[in-house]
N, C-alpha and C positions, 0 to 999 in steps of 0.2 A: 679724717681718713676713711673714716666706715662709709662717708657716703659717695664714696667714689665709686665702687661699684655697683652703686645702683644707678647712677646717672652712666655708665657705662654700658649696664643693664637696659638702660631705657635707650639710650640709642641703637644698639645692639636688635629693639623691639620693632623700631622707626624703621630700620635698615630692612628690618625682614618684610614688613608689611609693604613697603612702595617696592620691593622687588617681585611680589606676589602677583597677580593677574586681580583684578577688581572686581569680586564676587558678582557686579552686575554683567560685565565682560563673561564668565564662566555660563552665565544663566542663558546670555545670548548668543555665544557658541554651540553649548549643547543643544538651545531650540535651533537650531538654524540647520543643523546637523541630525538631527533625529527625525525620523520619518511613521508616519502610518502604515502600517502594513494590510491592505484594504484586502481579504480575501472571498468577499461576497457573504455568500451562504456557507462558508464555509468559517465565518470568522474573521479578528481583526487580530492584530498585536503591532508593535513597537521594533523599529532596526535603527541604525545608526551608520554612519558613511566614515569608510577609516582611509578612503583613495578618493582624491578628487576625479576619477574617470568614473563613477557610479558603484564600486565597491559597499556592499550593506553586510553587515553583521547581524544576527538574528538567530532565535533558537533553533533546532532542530526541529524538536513538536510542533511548533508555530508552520511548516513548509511542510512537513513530513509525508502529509497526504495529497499531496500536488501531482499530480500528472508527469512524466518526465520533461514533457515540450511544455505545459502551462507555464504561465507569466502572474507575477503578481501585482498589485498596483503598490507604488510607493509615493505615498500623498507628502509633500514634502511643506512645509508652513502652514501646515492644515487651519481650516477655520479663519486665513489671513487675505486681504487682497491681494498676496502675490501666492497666492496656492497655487502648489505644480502638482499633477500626476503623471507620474513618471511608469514603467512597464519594466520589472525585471524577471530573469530565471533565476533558479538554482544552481550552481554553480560548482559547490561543494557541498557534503554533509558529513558530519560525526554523532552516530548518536549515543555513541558512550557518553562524547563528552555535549550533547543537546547542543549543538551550533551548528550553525547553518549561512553559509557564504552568497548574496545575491546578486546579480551583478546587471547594471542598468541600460537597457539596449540603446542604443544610440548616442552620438557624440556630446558629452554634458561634463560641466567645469561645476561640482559642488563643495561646498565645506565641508570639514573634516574634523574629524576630534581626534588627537594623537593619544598613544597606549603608556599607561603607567607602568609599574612593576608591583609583583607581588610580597617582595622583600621590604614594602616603604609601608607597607599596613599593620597597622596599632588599632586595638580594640578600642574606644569612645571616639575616635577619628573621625570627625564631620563628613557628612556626603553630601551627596545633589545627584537627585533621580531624574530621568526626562521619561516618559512615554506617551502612548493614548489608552488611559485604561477607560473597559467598558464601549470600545471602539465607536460607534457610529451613536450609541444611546444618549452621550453629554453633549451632543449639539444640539443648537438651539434653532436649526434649518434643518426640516424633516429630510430632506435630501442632500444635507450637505454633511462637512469632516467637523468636527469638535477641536476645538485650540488644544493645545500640548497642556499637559501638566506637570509640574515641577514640583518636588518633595524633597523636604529636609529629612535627613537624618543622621546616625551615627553609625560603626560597626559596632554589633554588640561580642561578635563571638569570629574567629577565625575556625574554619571547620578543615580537618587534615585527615586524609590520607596517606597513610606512612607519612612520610616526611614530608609530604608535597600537599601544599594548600590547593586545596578542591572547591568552598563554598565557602563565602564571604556573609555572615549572619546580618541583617542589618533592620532597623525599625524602621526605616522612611515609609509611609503609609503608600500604599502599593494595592492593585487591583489585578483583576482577568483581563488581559489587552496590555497590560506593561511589559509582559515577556518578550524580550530581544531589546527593551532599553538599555541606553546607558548609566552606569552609575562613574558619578565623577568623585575627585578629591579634591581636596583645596587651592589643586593647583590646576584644575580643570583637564586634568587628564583622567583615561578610563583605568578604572582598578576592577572592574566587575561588570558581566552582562546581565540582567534580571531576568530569573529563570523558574524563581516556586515561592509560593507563600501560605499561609494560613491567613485567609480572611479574619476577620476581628480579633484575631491576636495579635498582632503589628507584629507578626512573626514573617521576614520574607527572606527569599537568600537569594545572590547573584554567584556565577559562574565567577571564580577569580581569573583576573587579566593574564595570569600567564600560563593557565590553560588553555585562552584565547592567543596568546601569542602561538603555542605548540599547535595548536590546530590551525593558524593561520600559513606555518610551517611546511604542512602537508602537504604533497603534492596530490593533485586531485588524477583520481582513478577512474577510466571505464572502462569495459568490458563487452566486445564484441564475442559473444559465445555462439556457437551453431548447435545444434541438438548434437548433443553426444550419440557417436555412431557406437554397439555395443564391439564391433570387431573391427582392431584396424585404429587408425589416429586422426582425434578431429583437432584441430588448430584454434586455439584461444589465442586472441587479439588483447592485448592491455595499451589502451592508450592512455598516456600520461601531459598530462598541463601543467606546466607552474609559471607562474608569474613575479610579480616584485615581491620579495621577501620570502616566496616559494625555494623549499630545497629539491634541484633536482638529481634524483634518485642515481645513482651508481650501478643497481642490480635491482631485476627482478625477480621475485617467487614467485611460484604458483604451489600452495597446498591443493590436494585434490581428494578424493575418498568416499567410499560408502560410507565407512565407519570410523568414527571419531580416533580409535584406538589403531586404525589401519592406513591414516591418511601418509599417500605421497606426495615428495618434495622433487619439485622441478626447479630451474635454473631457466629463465626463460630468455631468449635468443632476443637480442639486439637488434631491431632493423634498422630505424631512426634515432633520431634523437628523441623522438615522443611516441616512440610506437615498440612493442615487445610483441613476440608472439612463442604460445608455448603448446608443446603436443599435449592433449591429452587420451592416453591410452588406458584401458580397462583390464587389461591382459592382467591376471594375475593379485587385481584387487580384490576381484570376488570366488577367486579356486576352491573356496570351502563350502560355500553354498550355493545352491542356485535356488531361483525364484518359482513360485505356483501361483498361478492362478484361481484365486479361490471368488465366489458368486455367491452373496451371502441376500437371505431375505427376514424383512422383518417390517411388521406394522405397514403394509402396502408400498413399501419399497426394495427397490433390487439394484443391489449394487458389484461390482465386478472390482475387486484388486486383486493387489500381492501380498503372499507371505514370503520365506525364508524356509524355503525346505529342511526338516531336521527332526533328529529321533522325538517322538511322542509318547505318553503313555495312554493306552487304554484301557482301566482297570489294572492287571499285572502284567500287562503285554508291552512290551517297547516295539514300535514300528516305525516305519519313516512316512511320513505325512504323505508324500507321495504316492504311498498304498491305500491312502483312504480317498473314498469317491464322495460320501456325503458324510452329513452331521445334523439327523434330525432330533426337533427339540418339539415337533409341535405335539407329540404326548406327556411333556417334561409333567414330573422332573424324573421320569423314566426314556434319561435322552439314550440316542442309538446313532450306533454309528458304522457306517456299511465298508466296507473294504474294496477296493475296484475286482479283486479275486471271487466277490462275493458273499462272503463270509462276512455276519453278523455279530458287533460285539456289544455288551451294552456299556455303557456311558457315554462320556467324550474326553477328545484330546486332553492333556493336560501338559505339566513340566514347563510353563512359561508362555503356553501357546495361548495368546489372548485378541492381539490387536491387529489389525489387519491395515496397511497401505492403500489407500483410496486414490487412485489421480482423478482429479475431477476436473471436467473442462478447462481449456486452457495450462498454466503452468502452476496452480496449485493443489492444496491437494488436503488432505487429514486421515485419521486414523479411525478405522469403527471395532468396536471390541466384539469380536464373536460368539461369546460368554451370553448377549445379551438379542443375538438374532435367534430366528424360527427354525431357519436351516440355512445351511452351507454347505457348499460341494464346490470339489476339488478338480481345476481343469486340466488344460496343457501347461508343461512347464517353459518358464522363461532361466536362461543363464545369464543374462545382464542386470543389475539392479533399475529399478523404474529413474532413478536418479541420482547426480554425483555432486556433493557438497564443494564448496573449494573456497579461497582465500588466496586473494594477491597482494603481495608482502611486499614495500616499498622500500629499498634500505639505502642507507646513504655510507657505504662503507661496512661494519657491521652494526650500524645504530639502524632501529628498523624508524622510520619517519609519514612512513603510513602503509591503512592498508584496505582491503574491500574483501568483503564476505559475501556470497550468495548460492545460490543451488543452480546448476542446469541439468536438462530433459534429457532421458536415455531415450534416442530412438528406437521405434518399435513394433510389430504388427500386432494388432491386438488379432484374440480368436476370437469365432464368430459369436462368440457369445459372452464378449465382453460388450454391457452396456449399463446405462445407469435410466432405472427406472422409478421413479419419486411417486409416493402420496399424494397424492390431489384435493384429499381432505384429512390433513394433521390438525386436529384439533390440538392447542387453541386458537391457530392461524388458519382461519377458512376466507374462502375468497372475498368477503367484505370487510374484514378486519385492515388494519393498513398500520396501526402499528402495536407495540408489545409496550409494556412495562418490567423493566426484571429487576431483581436484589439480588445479591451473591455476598457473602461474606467472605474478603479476600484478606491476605497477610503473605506479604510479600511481591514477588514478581510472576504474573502470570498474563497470557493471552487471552483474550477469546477471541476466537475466528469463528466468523458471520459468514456461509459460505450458502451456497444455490440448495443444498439438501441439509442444511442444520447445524446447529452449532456444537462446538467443540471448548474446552478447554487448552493451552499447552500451559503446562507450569514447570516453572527455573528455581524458586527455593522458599522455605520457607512455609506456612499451611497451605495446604492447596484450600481452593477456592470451595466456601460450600461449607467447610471442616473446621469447627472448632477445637479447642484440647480436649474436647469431653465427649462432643455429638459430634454426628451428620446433619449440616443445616441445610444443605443443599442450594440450585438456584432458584429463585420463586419465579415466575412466568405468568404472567396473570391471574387465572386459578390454579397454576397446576406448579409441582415442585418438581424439579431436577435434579437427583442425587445422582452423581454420576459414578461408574465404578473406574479407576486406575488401576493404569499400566505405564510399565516403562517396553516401550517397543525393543529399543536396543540396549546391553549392556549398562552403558552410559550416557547422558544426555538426559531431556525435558521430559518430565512425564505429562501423558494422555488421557483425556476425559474420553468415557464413551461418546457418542456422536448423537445428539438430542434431533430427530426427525421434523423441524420446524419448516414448513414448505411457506415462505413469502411471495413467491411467482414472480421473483424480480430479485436481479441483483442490483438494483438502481437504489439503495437506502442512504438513510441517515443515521447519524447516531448520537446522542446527548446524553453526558452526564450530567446529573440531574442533583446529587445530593451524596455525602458519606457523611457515617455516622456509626453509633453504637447500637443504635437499632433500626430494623428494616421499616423504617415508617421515615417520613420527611419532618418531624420533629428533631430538633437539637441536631441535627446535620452539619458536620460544618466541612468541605474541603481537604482532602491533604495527599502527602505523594504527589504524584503527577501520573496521568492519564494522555496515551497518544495515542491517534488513529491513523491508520495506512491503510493501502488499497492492495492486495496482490492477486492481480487478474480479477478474475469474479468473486473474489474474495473481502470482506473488509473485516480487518482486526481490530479490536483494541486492546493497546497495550496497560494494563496496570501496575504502578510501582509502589507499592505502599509500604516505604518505609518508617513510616511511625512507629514509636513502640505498641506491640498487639497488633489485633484486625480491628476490621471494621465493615460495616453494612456498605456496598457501592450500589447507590440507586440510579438504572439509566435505562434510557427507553430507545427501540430499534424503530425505527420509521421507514416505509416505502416511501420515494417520492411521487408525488403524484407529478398523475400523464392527464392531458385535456382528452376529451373522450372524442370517441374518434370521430372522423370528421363522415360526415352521411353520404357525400360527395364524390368521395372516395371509391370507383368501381373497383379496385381490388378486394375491397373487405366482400363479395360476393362471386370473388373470381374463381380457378381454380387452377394449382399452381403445378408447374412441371418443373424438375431442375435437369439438370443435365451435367453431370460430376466425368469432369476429363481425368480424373485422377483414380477412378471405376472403383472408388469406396461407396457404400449404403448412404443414402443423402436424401432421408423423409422430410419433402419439406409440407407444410400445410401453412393455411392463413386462419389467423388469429386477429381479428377487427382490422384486417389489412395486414398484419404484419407477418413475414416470415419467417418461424420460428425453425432449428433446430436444434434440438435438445431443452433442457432445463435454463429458461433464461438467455439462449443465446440463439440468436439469428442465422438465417444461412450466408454462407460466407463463399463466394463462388472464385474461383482461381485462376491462372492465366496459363496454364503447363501445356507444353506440346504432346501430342502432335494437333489436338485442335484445342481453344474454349471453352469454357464453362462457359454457358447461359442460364438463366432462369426468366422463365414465363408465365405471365400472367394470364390466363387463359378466360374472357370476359363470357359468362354463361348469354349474351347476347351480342350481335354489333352494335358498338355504342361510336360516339364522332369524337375523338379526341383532341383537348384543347392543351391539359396541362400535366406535367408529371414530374414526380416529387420523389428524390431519396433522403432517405434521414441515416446518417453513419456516423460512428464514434469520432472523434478529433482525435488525429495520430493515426490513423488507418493509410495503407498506402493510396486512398485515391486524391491523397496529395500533394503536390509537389515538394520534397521536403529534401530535394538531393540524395535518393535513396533507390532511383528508378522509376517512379510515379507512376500510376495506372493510365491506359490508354482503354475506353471502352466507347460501342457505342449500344442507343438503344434505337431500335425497327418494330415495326407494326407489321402485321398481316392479315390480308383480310381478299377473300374468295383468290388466294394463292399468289396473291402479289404481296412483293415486300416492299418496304416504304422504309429508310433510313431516317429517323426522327432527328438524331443530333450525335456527332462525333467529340469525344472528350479525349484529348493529348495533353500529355503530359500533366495529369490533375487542376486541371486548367477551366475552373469552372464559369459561367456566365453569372450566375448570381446564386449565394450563398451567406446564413445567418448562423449564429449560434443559441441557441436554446438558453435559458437561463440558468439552469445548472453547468453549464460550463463545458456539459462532455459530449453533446451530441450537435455537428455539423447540421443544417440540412439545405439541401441544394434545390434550386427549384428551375425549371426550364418550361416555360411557356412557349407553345407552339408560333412557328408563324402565321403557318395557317394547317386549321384543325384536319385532322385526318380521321377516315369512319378505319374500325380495326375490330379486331374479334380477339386477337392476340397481342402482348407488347412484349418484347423480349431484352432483358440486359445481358448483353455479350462483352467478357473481358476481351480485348485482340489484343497484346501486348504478348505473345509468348515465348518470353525468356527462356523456360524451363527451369524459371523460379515461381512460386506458388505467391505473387504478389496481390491477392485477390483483395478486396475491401469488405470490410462488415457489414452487410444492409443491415441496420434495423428497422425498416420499413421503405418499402416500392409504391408509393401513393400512385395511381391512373387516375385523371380528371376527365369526369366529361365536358368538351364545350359550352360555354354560357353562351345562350343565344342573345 
């Protein structure tokens, strides 16, 4: 009798095992289904296909710095004779939850791996890892993809979030490039994305599956915003996508607000079924403050933002900012400070009054602390804030099911003496340097923003960067260290590092983490947290999350990328240049080895507005016979066709007062055009038919909508004929 339930036992084992999937079945699923994610110079990592129409799963950080229009490559049987390279976008992002949704241009039928649950996971419970770690470096073809790699392991630790499973602990040996693999279970379904590890501690952890379900969940969001008008109502556009297993949304929000503590709640109007649009109005967000213009210098730079008009102290005096005209410090520390009345008091501002709003070219922007400039002085006031935060809330009922966070631009005229003028020689970056080495001791969440006049800290919690329990470690920078002083700008929210004056003559860089560790040296280093970089405008961030217990040393080096030096050929680089601004704003342009610069890092940018054209001219200090001419522009500029109205331009010659019509371009409809190897710069090239002599050559937007569709030159090459 006793041994009847073990012969029960044993078929009861039989019964389970032939219903199971056959462990080499699972191994061949997941490779066939797991993809390379090939991002050039930019990096490799690991996705997986959850929809037979090209559907990829993938981290956030893995995509995050991508272009909105770029494409990534998805190498699919890498290393095999039936390798495919496939082209996808972005599609969606969370980066709470680090995932990232791909989706594969063009008509394709691929395998699929279907989704477990997170309720079926047990701590020792066998896995099966796919990805490509170390991306292009394990193949054995200098120019070719590396075979997949597949790893055993177990779960060691289920990791929670209140109640809710967030990270799946596991030991399958695991590398840098496996981020966005699959991890299977015994049943060859997915329980976990692979998302962070500790190199030589078989310590790694994947995303649990049914945080990947909730995110697959979400309806994807964009954001059609126009520059916020400060009087009056500009109209925000939410368009919404969902597809299979997508919930779509019942209502939407719009948060909007200067200040974290004053944010309004809109109800946004229904037009379609995938389209919402909401007013957004200023009236009454900002009635307690209005804004100043303050022009602050220091260390050979001058720069123009805003404060927050409000009472001061000078010495025992309370006054309103707006009474004060300057704030000189260059006899400190016997600073003074003048009254627009006239009247002399000594010290300076105090009561909170530290950091100052910078908008810097384009849509970004930082904080420089005043505390640490030579002088400042106070200009015209502004009553709209430079900028309005907001967030669109996606709800399904009252369960909210997603949502999108970002900032748009307060329209605005600046006064004439708003301008940003930069250092030309910040030592330790002088113009043959090309790149930096830094350490920071960081412990917790914080920024650094890489920006056209210097870097900044922002920090979310936790020691700020630099600061240990004891000391000021500050940043190291080659030879030099950066202790930065903090503030909190508003109330509430992230606090700000002064603004370190580091001039790189280019927003074109790189950035590599290099090493963390306990000390600022590349001894005993080992990885941990996670590290992402993102672009905004001329801006490049990286983001640090280091949650380990403690801080630690982050070693990482800023790179320029290099430019081939210019071409000798080139008559622009000796030309002399004219703009012609329809929009009758100040518009110094000059040539820099050929190229047309204005401002810090950023090229002239010409426009299409009525009642006539922008042109800019290249004015050749002799006649010369023209054969060839060359623009080089950012990719995503509108002199493409992108369904968005496209540039219509043409360029003309002149020479003893005749003009010559070289070539008509409609509807961004180029003859011939390549991409640069970094990825971001178009350049168009048009060879003449037959060569023209010219003293002048002129690019004319003609398209005038009475939209500012204008394109970005980064450079107007003129060739002379080759005889």
């Amino acid at each position: 009798m006793k041994s009847v339930p073990n012969v029960i036992r044993a078929c009861l084992a039989v019964t389970l095992v032939t219903c199971l999937p056959a462990f080499a079945d699972i191994v061949d699923s997941g490779k066939a289904a797991t993809a390379l994610v090939d991002l050039d110079k930019l990096g490799s990592a690991s996705a997986f296909c959850i929809d037979p129409s090209g559907v990829f799963v993938t981290n956030d950080h893995v995509v995050s710095h991508l272009a909105a229009d770029a494409t990534a490559k998805l190498v699919m049987n890498a290393g095999q004779p039936d390798e495919r390279v496939l082209k996808a976008k972005v599609v969606k992002r969370n980066s709470d939850f680090d995932l990232a949704l791909l989706q594969v241009q063009g008509n394709v039928t691929l395998p699929t791996l279907p989704l477990g649950h997170s309720a079926d996971l047990r701590e020792t419970a066998e896995l099966t890892t796919f990805g490509y770690p170390f991306g292009r470096s394990l193949s054995l073809n200098k120019d070719g993809y590396p075979a997949i790699s597949v790893s055993l392991g177990r779960i060691n630790a289920l990791r929670k979030e209140g109640d809710e499973l967030a990270l799946i602990q596991i030991d399958a040996v695991l590398n840098p490039g496996n981020s966005g693999g699959p991890v299977l279970d015994g049943e060859g379904r997915v329980i976990g994305v692979v998302v962070s590890g500790i190199p030589g501690a078989n310590v790694n952890f994947a995303i649990a599956v049914d945080r990947l379900r909730e995110f697959l969940r979400q309806p994807r969001l964009r954001v059609d915003a126009p520059v916020i008008q400060p009087a009056g109502q500009s109209l925000m556009t939410v368009h919404v996508a969902t597809a299979k297993d997508e919930l779509a949304p019942t209502s939407i929000e719009v948060r909007y607000g200067v200040r974290q503590d004053r944010m309004r709640t809109i109800k946004a109007d229904k037009l379609s079924a995938d389209r919402y649009q909401a007013p957004i109005d200023l009236k009454g967000l900002n009635d307690d403050a209005d804004w100043l213009w303050i022009t602050a210098e220091t260390g050979g730079m001058k720069l123009t933002g805003l404060l927050v008009n409000r009472d001061v102290k000078v010495g025992d005096q309370t006054i309103p900012l707006s009474d004060v005209s300057e704030v000189n410090r260059s006899d400190a520390p016997d600073v003074v400070t003048v009254l627009k009345s006239g009247k002399t008091l000594r010290g300076e501002p105090t009561d909170g009054l530290a950091f100052m709003w910078i908008d810097l070219p384009g849509r970004a922007a930082a904080y420089v602390d005043l505390r640490q400039t030579q002088r400042w002085t106070v200009g015209e006031r502004r009553t709209a804030a430079p900028y309005v935060d907001y967030e669109v809330i996606a709800r399904l009922d009252d369960k909210v099911i997603g949502s999108l966070k970002g900032r748009l631009s307060v329209a605005h005229a600046d006064p004439a003496n708003h301008e940003y003028v930069l250092p030309r020689d910040v030592p330790p970056v002088d113009q043959g340097v090309e790149k930096l080495t830094f350490s920071a001791y960081i412990d917790g969440r914080t920024d650094l923003y890489i920006t056209p006049i210097g870097l900044y800290w922002k920090h979310y919690k936790d020691g700020r960067p630099g600061a240990t329990a004891t000391r000021d470690l500050g940043t190291r920078a080659g030879d030099q260290v950066w202790t930065p002083r903090w503030g909190r700008p508003y109330e509430i929210g992230p606090e700000y590092s002064t603004l370190w004056p580091v001039d790189f003559r280019t927003t074109q860089l790189e950035f590599e983490l290099l090493a963390v560790g306990s000390k600022p040296d590349a001894e005993g280093m080992v990885p941990r947290g996670k590290m992402q970089l993102r672009r905004e405008s001329d801006i490049l961030v990286a983001s640090f999350d280091d949650s380990a217990p403690g801080a630690a040393w982050y070693r990482f080096e800023i790179r320029r990328l290099r430019e081939a030096p210019p071409d000798p050929s080139n008559l622009a680089r000796r030309a002399r240049v004219e703009v012609n601004d329809s929009q009758g704003t100040s518009n110094p342009a000059r040539v820099n080895d050929g190229k047309i610069e204005l401002g810090p890092g950023r090229f002239w940018c010409p426009g299409s507005r009525k009642p006539k054209p922008d042109t800019c001219s290249i004015v050749l200090p002799e006649p010369k016979t023209i054969g060839m001419i060359r623009l080089a522009v950012p990719i995503g500029t509108k002199t493409f066709a992108d369904g968005r109205e496209p540039l219509d331009y043409t360029i003309e010659s002149q020479f003893e007062g005749k003009t010559t019509e070289l070539l008509t371009v409609k509807d961004g409809k180029h003859p011939s055009s390549e991409v640069d190897p970094s990825g971001k710069i178009q350049t168009i090239t048009f060879k003449l038919d037959k060569p023209v002599k010219a003293r002048r050559v002129t690019f004319k937007c003609t398209r005038t909508s009475g939209k500012n569709y204008g394109p970005l030159i980064y450079e107007f090459e003129v060739h002379e004929a080759k005889e």
